[in-house]
C-alpha positions in Angstrom: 0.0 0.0 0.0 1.4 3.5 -0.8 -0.3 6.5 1.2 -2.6 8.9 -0.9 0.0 11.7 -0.6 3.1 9.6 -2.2 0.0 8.6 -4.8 -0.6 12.1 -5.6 2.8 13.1 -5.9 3.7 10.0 -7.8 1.1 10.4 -9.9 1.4 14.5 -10.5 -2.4 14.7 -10.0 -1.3 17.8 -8.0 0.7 19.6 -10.7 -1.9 18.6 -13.7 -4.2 21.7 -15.3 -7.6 20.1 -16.4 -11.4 22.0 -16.0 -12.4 18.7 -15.1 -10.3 17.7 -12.3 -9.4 19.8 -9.1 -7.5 18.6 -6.0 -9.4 19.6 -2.8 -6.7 20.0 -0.2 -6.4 18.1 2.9 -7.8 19.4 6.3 -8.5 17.6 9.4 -11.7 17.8 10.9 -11.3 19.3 14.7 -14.8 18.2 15.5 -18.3 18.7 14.9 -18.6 22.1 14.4 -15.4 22.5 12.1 -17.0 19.5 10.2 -20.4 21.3 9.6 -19.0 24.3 9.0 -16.7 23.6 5.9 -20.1 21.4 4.9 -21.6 24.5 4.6 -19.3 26.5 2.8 -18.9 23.8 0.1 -23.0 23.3 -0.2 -23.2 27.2 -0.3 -20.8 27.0 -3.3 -22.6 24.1 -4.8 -21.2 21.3 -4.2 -22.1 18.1 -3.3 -20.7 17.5 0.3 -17.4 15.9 1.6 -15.3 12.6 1.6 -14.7 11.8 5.5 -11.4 9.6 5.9 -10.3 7.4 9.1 -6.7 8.6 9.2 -5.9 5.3 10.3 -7.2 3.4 7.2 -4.5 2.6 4.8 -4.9 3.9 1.1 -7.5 1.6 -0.9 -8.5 2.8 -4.4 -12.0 2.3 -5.2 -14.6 2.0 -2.5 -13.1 1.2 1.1 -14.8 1.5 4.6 -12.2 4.0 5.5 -14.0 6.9 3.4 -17.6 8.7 4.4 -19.4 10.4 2.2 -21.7 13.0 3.8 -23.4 15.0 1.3 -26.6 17.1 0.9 -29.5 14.5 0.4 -32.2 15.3 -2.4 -35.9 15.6 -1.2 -36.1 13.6 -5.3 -34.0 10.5 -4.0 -35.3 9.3 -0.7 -38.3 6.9 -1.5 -41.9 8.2 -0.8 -44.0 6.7 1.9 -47.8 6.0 0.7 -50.6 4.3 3.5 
């Protein structure tokens, strides 16, 4: 296994220029209210939510238990309750 950041730099993700593609930069979470407020600022600027990570999971591509996503939920996907 090979941690994200030697992926990255391995990789260049970080240095490539592409509209399609953008690095977020790292941050740790502090708690709670650090957590809801960056989820804020991204869904005030549109986007979609945030990729939580257990900092002790080792690097996985593709799905892993060691991610989270927490994103804005759409009143069109949750299923509709009929009696």
């Amino acid at each position: 296994m090979i941690a994200a950041d030697s992926f990255f730099s391995e990789t260049k993700l970080h240095d490539s220029t592409s509209k399609y593609l953008e690095i977020a930069p790292k941050q740790i979470c502090t708690g709670t209210d650090h957590l809801d407020k960056i989820f804020q600022d991204i869904v005030d600027g549109n986007g979609e939510g945030v990729i939580l990570r257990d900092p002790d999971a080792p690097y996985k591509p593709g799905r892993s238990s060691g991610y989270l996503k927490h994103k804005v939920s759409s009143p069109l996907a949750s299923p509709i309750c009929t009696k």
